[in-house]
N, C-alpha and C positions, 0 to 999 in steps of 0.2 A: 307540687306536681300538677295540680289541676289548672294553674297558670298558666302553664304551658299545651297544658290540654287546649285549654278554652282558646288559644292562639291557634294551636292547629287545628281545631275545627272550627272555628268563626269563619273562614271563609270556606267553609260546606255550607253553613248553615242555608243559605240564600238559594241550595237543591233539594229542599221540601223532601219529596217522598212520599210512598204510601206508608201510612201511620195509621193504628186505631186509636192515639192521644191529642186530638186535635179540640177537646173537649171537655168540661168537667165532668162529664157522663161517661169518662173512659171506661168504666166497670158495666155497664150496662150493654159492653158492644160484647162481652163474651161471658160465658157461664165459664165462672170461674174454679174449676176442676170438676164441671158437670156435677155437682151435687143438686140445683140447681135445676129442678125441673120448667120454671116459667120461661116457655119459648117463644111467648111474646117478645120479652126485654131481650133472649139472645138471638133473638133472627132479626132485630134493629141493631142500627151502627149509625156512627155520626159522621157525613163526608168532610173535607174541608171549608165548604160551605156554609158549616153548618145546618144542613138539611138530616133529617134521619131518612134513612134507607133502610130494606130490605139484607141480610147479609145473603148470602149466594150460598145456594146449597149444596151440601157433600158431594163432590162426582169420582166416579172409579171408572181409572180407563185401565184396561186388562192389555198387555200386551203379549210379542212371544216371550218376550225374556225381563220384560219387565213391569212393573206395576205402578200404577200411580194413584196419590191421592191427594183432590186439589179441594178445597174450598175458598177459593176467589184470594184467601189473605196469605197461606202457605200453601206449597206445595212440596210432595212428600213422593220420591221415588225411590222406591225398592227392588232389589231385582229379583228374578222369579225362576224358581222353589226357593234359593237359596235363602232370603229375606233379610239383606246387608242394602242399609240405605247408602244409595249409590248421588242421590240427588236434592238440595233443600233449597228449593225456589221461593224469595220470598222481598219484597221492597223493591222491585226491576232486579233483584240478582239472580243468574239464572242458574247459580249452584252456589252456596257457600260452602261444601265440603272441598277438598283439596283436592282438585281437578289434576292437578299432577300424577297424585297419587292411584294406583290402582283400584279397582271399583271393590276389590276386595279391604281397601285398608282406608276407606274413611268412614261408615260408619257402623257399625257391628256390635254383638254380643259376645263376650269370649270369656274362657275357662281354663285356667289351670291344675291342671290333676296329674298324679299319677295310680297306678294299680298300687296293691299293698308291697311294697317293698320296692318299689319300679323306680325307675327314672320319671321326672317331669315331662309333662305335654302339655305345650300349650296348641289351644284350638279356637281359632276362629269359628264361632256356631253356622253352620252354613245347612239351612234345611231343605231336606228332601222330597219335601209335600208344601203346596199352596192352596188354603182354602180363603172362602170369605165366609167370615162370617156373620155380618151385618153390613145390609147396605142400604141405604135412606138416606132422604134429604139431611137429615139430623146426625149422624155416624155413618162413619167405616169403619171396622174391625175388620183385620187382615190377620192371617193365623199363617208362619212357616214352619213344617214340623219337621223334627230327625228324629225318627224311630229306630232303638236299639234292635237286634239280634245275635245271638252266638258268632255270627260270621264276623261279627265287626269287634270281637273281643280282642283287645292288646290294642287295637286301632281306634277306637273313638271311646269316651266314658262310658258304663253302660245305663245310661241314661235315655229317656223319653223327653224331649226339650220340645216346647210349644212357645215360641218366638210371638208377640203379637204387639198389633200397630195401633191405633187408632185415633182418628183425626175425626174432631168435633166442628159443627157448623158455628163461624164467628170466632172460633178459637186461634190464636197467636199462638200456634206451637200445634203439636202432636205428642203422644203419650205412648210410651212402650213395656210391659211385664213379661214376664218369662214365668212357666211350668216345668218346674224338673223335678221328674218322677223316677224312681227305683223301685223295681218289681223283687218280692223277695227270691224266688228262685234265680236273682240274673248274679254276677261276682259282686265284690265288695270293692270301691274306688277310698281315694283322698282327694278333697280339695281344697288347692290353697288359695284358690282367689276365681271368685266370677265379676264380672261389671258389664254395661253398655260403657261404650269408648266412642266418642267423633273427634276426626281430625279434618281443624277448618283451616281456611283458604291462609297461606302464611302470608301472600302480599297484602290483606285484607284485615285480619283481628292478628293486631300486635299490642292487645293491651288487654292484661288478666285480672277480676276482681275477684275475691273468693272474702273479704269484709270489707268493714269500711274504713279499716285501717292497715291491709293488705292488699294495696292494689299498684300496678308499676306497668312501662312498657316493658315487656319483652324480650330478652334475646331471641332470633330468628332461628330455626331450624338448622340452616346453616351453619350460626354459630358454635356448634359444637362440633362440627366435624374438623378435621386434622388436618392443622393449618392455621385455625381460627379459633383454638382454645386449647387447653395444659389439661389434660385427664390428672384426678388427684387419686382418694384413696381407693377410689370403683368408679365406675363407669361413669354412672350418671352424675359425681360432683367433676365442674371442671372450672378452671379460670379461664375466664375471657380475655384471650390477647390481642386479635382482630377483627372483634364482633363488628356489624354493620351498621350500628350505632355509636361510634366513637364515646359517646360518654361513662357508655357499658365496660368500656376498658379495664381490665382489671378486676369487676368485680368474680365472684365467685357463681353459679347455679349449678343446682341441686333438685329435683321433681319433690326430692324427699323435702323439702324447705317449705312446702305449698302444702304439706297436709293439714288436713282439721280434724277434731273431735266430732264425733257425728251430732252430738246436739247441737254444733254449731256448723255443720253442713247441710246445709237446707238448699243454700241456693251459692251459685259460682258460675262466673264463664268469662266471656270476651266481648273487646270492643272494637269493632271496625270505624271510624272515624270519617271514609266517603266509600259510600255515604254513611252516614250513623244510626249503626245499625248494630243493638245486640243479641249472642245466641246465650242463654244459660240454661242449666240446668238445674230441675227444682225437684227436690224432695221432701216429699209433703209428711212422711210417718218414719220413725226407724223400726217400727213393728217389724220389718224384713230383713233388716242389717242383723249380724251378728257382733254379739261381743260387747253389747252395749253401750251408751252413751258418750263413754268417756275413753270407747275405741278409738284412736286415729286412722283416717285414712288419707288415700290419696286425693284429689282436687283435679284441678286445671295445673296443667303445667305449657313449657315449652312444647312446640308440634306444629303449630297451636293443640293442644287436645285439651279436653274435656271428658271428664266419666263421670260414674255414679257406680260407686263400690261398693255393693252387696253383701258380696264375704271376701273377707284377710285376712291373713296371719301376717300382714307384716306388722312389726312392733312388737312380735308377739312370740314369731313362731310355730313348734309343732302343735303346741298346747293350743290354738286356735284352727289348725286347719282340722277340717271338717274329715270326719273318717265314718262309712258306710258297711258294714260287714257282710259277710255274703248271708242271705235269708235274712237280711233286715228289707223290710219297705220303707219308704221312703219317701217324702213328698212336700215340695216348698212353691211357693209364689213368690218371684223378687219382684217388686213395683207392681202397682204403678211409677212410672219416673215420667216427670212433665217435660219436654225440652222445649223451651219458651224463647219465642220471636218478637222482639218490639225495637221500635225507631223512632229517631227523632223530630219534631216540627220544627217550623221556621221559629227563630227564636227559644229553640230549648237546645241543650249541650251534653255532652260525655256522660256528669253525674248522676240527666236525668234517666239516663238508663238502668243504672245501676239502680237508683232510689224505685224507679219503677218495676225492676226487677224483683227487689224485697217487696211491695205490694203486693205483684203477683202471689209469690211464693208464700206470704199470710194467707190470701183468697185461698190456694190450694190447701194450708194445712186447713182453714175452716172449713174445707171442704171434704176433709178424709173421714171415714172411708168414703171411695169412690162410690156413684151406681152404678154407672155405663158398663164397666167393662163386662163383656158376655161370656163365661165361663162359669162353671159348675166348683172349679175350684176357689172363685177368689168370691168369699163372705160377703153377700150384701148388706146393708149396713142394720136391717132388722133382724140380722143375724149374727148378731154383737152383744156384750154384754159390759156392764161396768163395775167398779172395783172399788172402794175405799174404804180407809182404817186410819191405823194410829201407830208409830213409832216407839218404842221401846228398846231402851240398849242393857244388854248384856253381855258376860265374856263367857262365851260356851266358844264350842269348833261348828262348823259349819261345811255342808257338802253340795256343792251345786247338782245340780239336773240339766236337763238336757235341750230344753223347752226354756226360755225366761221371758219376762214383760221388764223394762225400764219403766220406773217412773219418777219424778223428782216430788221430794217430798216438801212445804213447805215452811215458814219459819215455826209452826207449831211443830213440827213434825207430823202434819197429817197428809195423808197424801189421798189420790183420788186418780181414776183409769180408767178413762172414756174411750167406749167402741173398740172393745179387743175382739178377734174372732174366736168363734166357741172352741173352746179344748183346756188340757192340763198345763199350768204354767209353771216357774217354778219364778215367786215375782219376788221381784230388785226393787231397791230406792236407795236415792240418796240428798242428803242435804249440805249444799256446799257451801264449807267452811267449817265442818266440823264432824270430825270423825270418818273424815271421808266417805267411803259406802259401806250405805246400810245393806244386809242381806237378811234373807229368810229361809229357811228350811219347810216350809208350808208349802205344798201344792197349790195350788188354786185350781179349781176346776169354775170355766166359764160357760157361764150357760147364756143359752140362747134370749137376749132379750130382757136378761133381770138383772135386778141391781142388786149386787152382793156388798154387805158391811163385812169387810172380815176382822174388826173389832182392834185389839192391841197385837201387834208381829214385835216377833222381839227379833233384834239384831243382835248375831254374836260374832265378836271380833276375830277372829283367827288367830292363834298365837302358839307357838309350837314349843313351848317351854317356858320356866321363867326370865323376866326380861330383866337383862342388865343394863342398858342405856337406849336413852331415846332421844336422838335429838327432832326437835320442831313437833307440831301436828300434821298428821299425816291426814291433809284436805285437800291433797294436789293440786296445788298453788306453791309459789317459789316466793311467798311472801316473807317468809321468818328467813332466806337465805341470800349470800350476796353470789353473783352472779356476773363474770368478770365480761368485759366487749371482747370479743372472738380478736386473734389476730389480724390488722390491719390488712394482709396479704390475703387474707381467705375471707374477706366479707360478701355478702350479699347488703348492697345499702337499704332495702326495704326494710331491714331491720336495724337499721341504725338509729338507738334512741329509742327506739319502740317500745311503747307500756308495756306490751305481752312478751314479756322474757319467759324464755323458757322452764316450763316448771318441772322442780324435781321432788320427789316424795320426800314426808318423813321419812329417817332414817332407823332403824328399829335393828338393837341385838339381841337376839333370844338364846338362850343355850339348846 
């Protein structure tokens, strides 16, 4: 596949670009998830010349209806109160979102809920208030807020949602988190899914990486509407019978095809090829995800879109959506999420995007927790505490809580939990290839700042009777099992041949 990449874009190559990798010092042109106070090394950059320069410092220009925020290498337009990014300026393009598309559906926050017993609503977050709040040479933080009331019951969640931007000087991207607060006197909701979502330019990024061994062009937007593909068992699986890429012919797409486990969603997105230029999306902690590690979500699929999935029950169900009672309080931070800009020089190609990508998104996770972001809710990082002990297996029953920490434990079975923020956890591990996941029934309360041993946890397996047959281990992997090639008629060829077959659990009978 990359054979043909490097054909189509070898002759871009000779259109340069602005790039911040024109240098071995690419790391030193941005603070790589602002953890990273020396503003020496991130206010220089290296031009094509190799000269170092100055980077250009943070500017906010306030409109009537919209907001912008530029630092010379991205720019970041939002609209105003609402705070749905309407605009992403960056390498001479003067919008990578889908211009097509309404100012409301390329780049956004949204939520699924319903009341207790209700019908589904989905909502685009659209806020009612705009502040700043931080503006310097060094940062912007932008804040869009929708404040709950009685009035707005049945019609919006009754949530306090605090929407925020912020764009660092010398930074290849901008970063976005959300606050969503329940007061106990307000009703009690469900939620089955929150995310950030951006939909890019379809004539532009027709090629999706979400690993290094899941990456493909494209079916186009187009291709799925009626005419240009066979709907099969739902909506979103369909075969392509006149997609815009003749070789796509026939094959099969599905969104649901492109999911990952979150410990292996860090980073995903797209490649535009003229000029060469990728947008992905990085996620630096699953400290905010629900469901833990070995949750699947959603990815980059066909749109082009992109998200960063928060909370889902798909895969999962009711047992995973999120349920709030009336007179509970309430209160979460999803992200930081990074969404990262970088391009190609004369003489680099497709790959090095991608391989550049996963840098970043290391620089970020060594960089979590963040300091920048300016809010009272989200834990500075001297406001952390860390975590280790020792594995122990048992077969007791076991009852989760409410609160969890993932961590992965080691080949010893020791494990270790750097920089959680303070509170009561209810903490997870697991070591894979054996015994699947370990759990705990221990609280852990995190304190501010100190290092807790919490000594030997014991794991106890769940088991609801005694067992009559068992086939394989149950370490979720499809190693012990065979695994037939899908019908010829319903393939997607990404996966044709592909190491990562799909895994299915031990199989376990209990009375």
């Amino acid at each position: 596949m990359w054979t043909r990449l490097q054909s189509l874009a070898g002759s871009l190559r000779d259109l340069g670009g602005c790039t911040r990798h024109n240098s071995v010092a690419a790391f030193t042109c941005q603070n790589p998830g602002g953890g990273d106070s020396d503003n020496s090394q991130r206010a220089l950059r290296v031009d094509k010349g190799g000269r170092t320069m100055p980077f250009q410092a943070v500017r906010l220009y306030i409109q009537d209806h919209h907001v912008v925020m530029d630092n010379g290498t991205v720019q970041v337009t939002l609209s105003k109160p609402a705070g749905l990014v309407t605009g992403i300026r960056y390498d001479g393009i003067d919008n990578l979102l889908e211009v097509l598309n309404r100012e409301t559906n390329r780049g956004y926050w949204d939520l699924h809920w319903n009341p207790p017993g209700g019908k589904g609503i989905f909502d685009v977050i659209s806020g009612t208030s705009f502040r700043v709040v931080v503006e310097n040479d060094e940062q912007v933080e932008l804040s869009f807020t929708r404040m709950w009331d009685s009035l707005l019951e049945g019609k919006y969640i009754p949530l306090n949602i605090d929407k925020r931007f912020i764009l660092l000087r010398g930074s290849s991207g901008f970063y976005s988190y959300a606050i969503y607060k329940h007061l106990q006197e307000w009703p009690g909701f469900d939620i089955g899914e929150t995310r950030i979502t951006f939909k890019l330019r379809k004539d532009m990024f027709q090629y999706m990486a979400i690993a290094d061994n899941r990456q493909r062009l494209m079916p186009l937007p187009d291709d799925l509407l009626p005419g240009r593909c066979q709907t099969l068992a739902y909506p979103e699986a369909v075969i392509l019978v006149n997609p815009e890429l003749p070789e796509l012919t026939g094959e099969v797409d599905d969104k649901y095809q492109y999911s990952c486990e979150n410990k292996d969603n860090q980073v995903h997105g797209w490649i535009c090829f003229k000029p060469l230029v990728g947008f992905w999306q990085i996620t630096p902690s699953d400290e905010f995800r629900t469901a833990g590690p070995l949750k699947q979500n959603l990815t980059s699929h066909v749109g082009p879109t992109t998200l960063a999935m928060f909370h889902s029950s798909h895969y999962a169900g009711k047992d995973l959506v999120l349920s709030i009672s009336p007179g509970e309080p309430w209160k979460k931070v999803f992200g930081p999420v990074f969404n990262y800009l970088n391009s190609a020089s004369n003489g680099e190609d497709a790959p090095f995007l991608w391989e550049d990508a996963k840098m970043q998104m290391m620089a970020e996770v060594q960089s979590w927790p963040y300091s920048f972001p300016v809010s009272e809710d989200f834990q500075k990082s001297e406001e952390r505490g860390n975590v280790c002990g020792r594995l122990l297996v048992k077969d007791r029953n076991i009852k989760c809580k409410d609160y969890q920490f993932w961590t992965r434990a080691d080949e010893n079975a020791y494990f270790s939990i750097k920089s959680i923020c303070t509170g009561d956890y209810n903490l997870y591990a697991w070591v894979p290839g054996f015994l699947g996941d370990y759990r705990f029934d221990a609280i852990v309360n995190i304190i501010s700042g100190c290092d807790m041993d919490m000594g030997d946890l014991v794991y106890e397996p769940p088991r609801d009777g005694p067992t009559l047959w068992e086939i394989g281990i149950p370490d979720r992997s499809a190693a012990e099992f065979y695994i037939p090639d899908p019908d010829p008629k319903f393939m997607n060829n990404l996966y044709a041949n592909h190491p990562d077959r799909l895994a299915l659990l031990g199989l376990t009978a209990q009375l």
